[in-house]
C-alpha positions in Angstrom: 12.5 -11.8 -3.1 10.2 -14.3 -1.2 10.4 -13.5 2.4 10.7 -10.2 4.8 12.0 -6.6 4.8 13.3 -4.8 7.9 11.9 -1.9 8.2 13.8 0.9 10.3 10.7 2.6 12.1 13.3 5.0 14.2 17.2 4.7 15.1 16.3 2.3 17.6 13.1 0.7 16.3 12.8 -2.1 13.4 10.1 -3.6 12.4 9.6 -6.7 10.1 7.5 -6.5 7.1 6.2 -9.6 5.8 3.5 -8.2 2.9 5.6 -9.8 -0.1 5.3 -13.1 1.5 1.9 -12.5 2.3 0.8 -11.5 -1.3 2.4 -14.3 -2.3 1.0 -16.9 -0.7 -2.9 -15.1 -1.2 -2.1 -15.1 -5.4 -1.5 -18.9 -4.4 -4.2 -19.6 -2.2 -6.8 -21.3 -4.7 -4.5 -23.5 -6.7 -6.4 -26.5 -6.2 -9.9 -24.9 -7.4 -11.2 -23.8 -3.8 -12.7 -20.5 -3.3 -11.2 -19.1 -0.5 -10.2 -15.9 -1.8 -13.6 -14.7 -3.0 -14.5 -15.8 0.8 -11.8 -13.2 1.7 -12.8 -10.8 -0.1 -16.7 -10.8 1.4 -15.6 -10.9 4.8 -13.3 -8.7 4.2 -16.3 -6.0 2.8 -18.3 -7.0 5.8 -15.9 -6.3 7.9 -15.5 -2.6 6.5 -19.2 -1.6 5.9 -20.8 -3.7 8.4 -18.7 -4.6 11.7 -16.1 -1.9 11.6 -17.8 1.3 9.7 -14.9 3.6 11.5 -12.6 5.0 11.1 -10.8 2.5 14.3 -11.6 -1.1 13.2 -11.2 -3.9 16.1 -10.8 -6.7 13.3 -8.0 -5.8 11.3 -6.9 -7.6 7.7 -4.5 -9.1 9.2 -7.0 -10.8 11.3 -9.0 -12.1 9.0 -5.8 -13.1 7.1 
């Protein structure tokens, strides 16, 4: 389904997943021609090899989300 999951982290923790909603809308993101996910996808190697090399990023994927 479209949406979110609950996750049960503990008996007293839950956390909400939202990744199928997010992969869906990313296979969507260039329906009208634009190039936005290719733009993802350098910043998102920059921020690996060159920003964050270790192993503790500060920018997450979410972030650049």
């Amino acid at each position: 389904s479209f949406g979110f999951n609950l996750m049960a982290t503990s008996n007293y923790h839950w956390l909400l997943s939202f990744s199928r909603a997010e992969q869906v809308l990313l296979s969507n993101i260039d329906e009208d021609g634009g190039c936005r996910r290719k733009c993802y996808r350098v910043v998102r190697q920059l921020k690996e090899d060159v920003w964050c090399p270790g192993s503790k990023p500060v920018i997450t994927a979410y972030h650049l989300q």
